[in-house]
Every structure is written in structure tokens, then in C-alpha cells.
NUVOTI-717324 format. One record per residue: residue in one letter; x, y, z of N, C-alpha, C in turn. Coordinates in steps of 0.001 Angstrom, whole numbers, padded with zeros to 6 digits, always signed. Example, Ala and Ser with C-alpha at 12.3 -4.5 7.8 and 13.67 -1.06 7.14 Angstrom:
A+013190-005690+007800+012300-004500+007800+013200-003300+007800;S+012850-002250+007080+013670-001060+007140+012900+000030+007870;
END
This chain:
X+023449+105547-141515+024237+106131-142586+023737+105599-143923;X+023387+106651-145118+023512+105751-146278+024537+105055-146925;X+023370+103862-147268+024461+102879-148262+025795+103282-148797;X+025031+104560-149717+026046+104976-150496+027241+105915-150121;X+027391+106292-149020+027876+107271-148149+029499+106340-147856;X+030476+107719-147722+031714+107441-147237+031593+108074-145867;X+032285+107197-144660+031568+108595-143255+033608+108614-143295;X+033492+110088-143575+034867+110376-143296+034968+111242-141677;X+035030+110232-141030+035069+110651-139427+036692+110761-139220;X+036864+112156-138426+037751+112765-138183+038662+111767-136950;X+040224+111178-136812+040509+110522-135908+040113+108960-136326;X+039477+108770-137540+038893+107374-137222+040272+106592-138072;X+040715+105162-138188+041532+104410-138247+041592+104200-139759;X+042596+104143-140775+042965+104213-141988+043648+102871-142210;X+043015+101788-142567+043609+101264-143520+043971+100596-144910;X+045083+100435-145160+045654+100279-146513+045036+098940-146787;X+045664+098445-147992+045292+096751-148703+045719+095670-147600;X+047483+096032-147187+047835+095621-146834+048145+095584-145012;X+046893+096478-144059+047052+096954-143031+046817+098038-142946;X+046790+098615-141392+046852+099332-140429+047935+100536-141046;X+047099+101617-141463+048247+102498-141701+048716+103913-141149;X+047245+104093-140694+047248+105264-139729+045667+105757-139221;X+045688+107472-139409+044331+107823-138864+043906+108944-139903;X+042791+109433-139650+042460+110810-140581+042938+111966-139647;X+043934+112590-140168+043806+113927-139437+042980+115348-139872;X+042740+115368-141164+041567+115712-142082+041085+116044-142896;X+040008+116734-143140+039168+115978-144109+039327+117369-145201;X+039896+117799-146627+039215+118409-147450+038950+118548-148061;X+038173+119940-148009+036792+120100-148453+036647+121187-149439;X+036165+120928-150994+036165+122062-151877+034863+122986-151447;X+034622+124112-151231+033273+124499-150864+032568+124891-152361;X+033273+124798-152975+032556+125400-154755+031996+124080-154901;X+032327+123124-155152+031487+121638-155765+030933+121072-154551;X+031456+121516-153169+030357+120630-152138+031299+119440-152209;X+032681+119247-153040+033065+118055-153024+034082+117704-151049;X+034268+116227-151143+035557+116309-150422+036885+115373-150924;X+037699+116408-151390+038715+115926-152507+039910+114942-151891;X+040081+115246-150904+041320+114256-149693+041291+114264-149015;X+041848+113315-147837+042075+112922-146907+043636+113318-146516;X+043858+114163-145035+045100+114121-144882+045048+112764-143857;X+046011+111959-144197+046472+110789-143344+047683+110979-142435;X+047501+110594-140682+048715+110850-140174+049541+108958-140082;X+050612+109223-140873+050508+107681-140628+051152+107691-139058;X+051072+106031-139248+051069+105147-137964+052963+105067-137712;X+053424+104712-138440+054665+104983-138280+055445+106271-137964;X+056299+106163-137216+056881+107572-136500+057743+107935-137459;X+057803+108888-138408+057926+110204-137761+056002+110707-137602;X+055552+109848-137427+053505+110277-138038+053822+111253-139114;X+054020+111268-140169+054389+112447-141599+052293+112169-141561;X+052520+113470-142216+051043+113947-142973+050756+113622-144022;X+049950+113259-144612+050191+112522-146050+048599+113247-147031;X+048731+113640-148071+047393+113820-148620+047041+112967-149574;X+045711+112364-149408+045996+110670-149966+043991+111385-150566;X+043868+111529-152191+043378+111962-152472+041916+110812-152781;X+040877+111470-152718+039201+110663-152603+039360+109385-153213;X+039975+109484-154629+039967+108254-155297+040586+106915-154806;X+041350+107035-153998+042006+105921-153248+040988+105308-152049;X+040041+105725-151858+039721+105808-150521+038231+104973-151003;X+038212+103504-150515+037495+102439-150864+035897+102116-150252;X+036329+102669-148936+034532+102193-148212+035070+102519-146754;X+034202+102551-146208+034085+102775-144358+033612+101670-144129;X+033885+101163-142720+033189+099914-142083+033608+100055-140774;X+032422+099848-140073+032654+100056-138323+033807+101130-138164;X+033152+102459-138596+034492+102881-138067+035745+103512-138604;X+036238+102868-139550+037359+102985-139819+037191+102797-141498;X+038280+103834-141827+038793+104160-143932+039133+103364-144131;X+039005+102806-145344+039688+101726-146074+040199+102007-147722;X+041448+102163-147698+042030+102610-148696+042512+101374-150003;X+042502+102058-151236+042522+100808-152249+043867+100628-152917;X+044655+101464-151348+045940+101195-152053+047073+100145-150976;X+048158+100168-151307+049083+099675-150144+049660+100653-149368;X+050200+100034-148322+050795+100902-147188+051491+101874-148335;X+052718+100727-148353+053645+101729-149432+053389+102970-150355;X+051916+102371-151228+051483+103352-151954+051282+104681-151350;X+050833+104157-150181+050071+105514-149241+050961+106452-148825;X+052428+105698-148691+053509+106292-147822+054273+107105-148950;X+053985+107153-150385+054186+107831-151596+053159+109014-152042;X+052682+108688-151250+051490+110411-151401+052219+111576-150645;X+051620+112622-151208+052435+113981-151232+052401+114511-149865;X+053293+114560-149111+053364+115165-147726+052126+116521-147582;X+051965+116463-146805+050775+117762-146290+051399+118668-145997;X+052309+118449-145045+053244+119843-144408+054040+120082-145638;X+054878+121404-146385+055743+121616-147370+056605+122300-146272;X+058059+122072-146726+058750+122687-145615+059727+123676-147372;X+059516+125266-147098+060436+126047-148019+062200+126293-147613;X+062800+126173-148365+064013+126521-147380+064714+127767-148075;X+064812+128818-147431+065468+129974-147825+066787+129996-147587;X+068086+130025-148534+069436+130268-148239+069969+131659-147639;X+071127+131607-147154+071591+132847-146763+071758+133722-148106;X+072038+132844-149719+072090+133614-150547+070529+134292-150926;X+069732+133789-150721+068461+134345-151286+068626+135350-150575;X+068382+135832-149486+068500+137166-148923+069677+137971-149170;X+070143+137864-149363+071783+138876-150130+071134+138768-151059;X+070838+138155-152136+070017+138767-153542+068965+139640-153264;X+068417+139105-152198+066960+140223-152260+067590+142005-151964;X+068943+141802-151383+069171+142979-150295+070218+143605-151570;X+070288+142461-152178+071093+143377-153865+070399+144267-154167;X+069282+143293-154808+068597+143951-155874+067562+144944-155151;X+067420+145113-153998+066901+146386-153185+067956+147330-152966;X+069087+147028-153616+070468+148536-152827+070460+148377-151541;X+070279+147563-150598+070185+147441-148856+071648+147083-148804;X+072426+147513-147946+073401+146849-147244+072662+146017-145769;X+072890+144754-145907+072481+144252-144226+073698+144499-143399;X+072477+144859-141985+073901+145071-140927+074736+143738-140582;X+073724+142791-140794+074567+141274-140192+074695+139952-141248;X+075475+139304-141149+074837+138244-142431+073787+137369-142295;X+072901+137267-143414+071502+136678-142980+072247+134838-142770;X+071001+134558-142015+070937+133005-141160+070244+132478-142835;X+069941+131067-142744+068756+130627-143245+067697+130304-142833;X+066591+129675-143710+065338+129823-142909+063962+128929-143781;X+063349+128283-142760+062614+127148-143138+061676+127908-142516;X+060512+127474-143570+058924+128102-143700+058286+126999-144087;X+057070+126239-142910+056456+125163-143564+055095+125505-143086;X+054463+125170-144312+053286+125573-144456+052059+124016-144918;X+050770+123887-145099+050064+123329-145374+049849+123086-146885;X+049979+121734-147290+049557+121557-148894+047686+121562-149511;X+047210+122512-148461+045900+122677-148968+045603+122678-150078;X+044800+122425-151123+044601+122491-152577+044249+124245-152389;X+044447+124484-153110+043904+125843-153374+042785+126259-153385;X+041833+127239-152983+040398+127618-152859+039859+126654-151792;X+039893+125325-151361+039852+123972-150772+040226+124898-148902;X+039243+124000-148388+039826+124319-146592+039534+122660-146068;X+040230+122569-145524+040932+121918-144111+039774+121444-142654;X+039109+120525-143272+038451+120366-141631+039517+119295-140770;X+039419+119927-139465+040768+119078-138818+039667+118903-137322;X+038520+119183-137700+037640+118607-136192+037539+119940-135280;X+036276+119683-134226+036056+121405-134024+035880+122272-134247;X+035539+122397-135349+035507+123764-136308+033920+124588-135535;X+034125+125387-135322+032822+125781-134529+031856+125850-136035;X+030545+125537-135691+029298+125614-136325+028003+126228-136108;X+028521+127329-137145+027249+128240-136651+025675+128216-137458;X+024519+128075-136697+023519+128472-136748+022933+129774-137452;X+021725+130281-138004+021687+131826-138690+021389+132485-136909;X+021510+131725-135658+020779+132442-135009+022161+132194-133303;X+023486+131584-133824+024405+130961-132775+025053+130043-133362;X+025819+129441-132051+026938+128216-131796+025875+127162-132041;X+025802+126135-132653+025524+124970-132654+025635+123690-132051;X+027805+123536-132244+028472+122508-132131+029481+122610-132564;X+030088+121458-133022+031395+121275-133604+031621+120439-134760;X+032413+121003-135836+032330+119595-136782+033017+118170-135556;X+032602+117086-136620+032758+115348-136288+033152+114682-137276;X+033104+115274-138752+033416+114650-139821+032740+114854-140923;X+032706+114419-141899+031272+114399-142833+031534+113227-143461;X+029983+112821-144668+029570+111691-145262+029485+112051-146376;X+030449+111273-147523+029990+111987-148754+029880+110924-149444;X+029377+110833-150891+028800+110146-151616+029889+109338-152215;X+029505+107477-152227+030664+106908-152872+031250+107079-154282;X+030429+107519-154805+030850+107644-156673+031083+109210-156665;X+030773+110199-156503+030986+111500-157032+031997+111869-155817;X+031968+111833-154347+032566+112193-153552+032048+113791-153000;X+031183+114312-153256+030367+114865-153018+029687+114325-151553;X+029883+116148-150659+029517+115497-149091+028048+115911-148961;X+027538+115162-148601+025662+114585-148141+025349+115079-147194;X+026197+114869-146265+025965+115637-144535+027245+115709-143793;X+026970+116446-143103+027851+117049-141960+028086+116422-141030;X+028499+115736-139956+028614+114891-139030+028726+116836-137812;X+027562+116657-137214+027478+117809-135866+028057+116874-134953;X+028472+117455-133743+028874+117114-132354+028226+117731-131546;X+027279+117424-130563+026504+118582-129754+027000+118477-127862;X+026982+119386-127365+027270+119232-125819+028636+118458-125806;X+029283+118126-124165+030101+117752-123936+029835+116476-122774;X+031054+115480-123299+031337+113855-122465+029725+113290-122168;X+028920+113304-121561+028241+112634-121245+026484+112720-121773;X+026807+114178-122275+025409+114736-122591+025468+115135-123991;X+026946+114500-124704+027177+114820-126275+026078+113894-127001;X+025767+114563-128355+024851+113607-129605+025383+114302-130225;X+025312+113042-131791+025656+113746-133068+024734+113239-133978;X+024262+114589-134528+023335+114584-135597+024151+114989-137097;X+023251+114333-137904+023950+114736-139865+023253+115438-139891;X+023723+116912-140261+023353+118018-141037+023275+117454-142643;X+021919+117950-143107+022178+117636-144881+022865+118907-145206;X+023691+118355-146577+024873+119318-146928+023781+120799-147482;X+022960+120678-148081+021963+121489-148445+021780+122732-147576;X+021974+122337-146036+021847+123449-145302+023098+124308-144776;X+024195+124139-145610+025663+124707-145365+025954+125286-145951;X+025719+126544-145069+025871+127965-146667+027127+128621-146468;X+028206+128412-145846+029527+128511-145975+030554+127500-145069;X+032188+127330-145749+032937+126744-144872+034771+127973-145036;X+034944+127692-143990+035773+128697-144069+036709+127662-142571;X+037936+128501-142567+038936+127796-141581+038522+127676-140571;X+038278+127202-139736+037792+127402-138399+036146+127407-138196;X+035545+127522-138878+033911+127904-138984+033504+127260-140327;X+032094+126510-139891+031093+125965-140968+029764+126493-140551;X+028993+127904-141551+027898+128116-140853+027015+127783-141866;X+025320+127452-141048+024494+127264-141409+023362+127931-142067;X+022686+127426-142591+021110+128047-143321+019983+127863-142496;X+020218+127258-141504+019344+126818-140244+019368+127406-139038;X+018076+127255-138284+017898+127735-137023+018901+127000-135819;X+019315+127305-134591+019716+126554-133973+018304+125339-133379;X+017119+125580-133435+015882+125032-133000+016118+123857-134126;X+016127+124294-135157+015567+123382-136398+017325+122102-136857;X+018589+122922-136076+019624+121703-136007+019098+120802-134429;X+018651+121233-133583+018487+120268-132356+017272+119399-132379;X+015843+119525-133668+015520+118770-133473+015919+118031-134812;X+017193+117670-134918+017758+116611-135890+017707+115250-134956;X+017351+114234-134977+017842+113109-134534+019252+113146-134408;X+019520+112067-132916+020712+111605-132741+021294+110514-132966;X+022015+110133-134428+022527+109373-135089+022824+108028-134519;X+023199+108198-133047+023176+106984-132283+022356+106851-131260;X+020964+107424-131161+019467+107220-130484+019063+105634-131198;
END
């Protein structure tokens, strides 16, 4: 890995100043700047809340595991990931006003929770299939981005399964889109397999 590199590995162990605070559940990613702007954190404490604990907090990697430049506490003050909306029984009688609707029954209420994605920004949460200009590749594993700009360098690939898996860094250079579920490439599937395997 380079020096200068953050390896934001998906699942890997988060901690604060003061400890053990949780894990990455994941990683995102602006695709306009190539940046990666936050980290969703699941903490360690139950209820596990989602937490989006943004690049600047986020200090160095070592064996493994995030290291954040804040305290637990601090961390546990970052903006929930999940947003939960809550609709009243009056919001719908207004809506059914100001449409002239009579409802046949009286409306319930109703909770809508959704993801605090940044906007334009997607969500790597691991797996994301990775395509080749020519196929399937792999799976995301994480990525490595640069300690001062935060800008991601490479891709962390996952190749094959349990016993016959390797993971190679894609340079970010060859990632010509990211989208929910899918990160495809500018590359051959030939020209990602003969990448070295990061732990050969």
C-alpha cells in the first residue's frame, strides 16, 4: 500500500482517540472529484446506529483497522445515516383537502427511512459487482485514497471465492463509472487479472 494512502477496507475495525468504536459499513464515494467524502460507521454499541463520520476525521489505517481523530463521543454525535421521515395522520387529510378527495378510511401514520447519502455521492457497502469493458471481474473490497486530498488511488478488487480469492488495486484512472451496485471499468478483464495479488 502507499505511504500516503488511507485503505478504507470495507468491515475493517474503527477506532476513536479513545477506543474501539465500531466498523466501516461504507465507504462514500463522490464519482465527479474521484473523492471519498465519508465513512458510514456501524458503531459497536447496540442499537449498532449508522453514523456518517466525514474524511476529515479519519486519521491513518494500521494493520487493518481506521483510526479516527476524534472521541467515541464525538463519533457518536455524527449525523445518523439512516433518516427516519414521519408522516402524521394530519399530513394526509391535508393532502386529501387540498386534492377535494374524501378518504374512505382515516389515514394511519407513517415512517419512511431512507439513506443520508450526500447527494450526486453513492454508497459502496462491499460487493458491488465490477465490470470489465469485456465482463464480471469481481467485487468491490474497499478502496485507498490519498491522505491529504482524500481522493481514491485504487480500488481494492476481490477475485474468486474462499480459497482461490486474491485482491488486486485497480488504479482509480481505470474507473470509468460508479453507480449503486456496479463499478465498471476502462479495462480488459485480461489486463485486471494480470494485476498482482496484493497479498502474493
Amino acid at each position: 500500500m502507499p505511504e500516503q494512502a488511507i485503505d478504507l477496507a470495507l468491515s475493517a475495525p474503527v477506532h476513536a482517540t479513545d477506543g474501539l468504536v465500531g466498523s466501516v459499513e461504507r465507504v462514500i464515494v463522490n464519482p465527479e472529484t474521484g473523492r471519498a467524502t465519508h465513512v458510514v460507521l456501524r458503531e459497536e454499541a447496540l442499537p449498532n446506529t449508522l453514523r456518517l463520520v466525514a474524511e476529515k476525521y479519519i486519521a491513518k489505517t494500521q494493520d487493518g483497522a481506521l483510526y479516527l481523530s476524534i472521541s467515541r463521543k464525538k463519533a457518536s454525535e455524527c449525523r445518523e445515516y439512516i433518516q427516519t421521515d414521519y408522516y402524521s395522520p394530519m399530513f394526509f387529510l391535508g393532502l386529501a383537502k387540498d386534492e377535494h378527495v374524501k378518504l374512505p378510511l382515516s389515514p394511519a401514520s407513517l415512517s419512511v427511512e431512507h439513506p443520508a447519502t450526500p447527494e450526486g455521492s453513492v454508497a459502496l457497502v462491499g460487493h458491488e459487482t465490477v465490470l470489465a469493458s469485456d465482463g464480471k471481474v469481481g467485487r468491490v473490497d474497499g478502496v485507498l485514497a490519498d491522505k491529504h486530498s482524500g481522493r481514491i488511488t485504487h480500488l481494492l478488487l476481490r477475485q474468486g471465492h474462499l480459497w482461490g480469492a486474491r485482491e488486486v488495486q485497480i488504479p482509480a484512472g481505470l474507473v470509468s463509472g460508479y453507480k449503486d451496485g456496479e463499478v465498471t471499468l476502462a479495462a480488459t478483464k485480461a489486463e485486471i487479472g494480470a494485476l498482482p495479488d496484493v497479498h502474493a
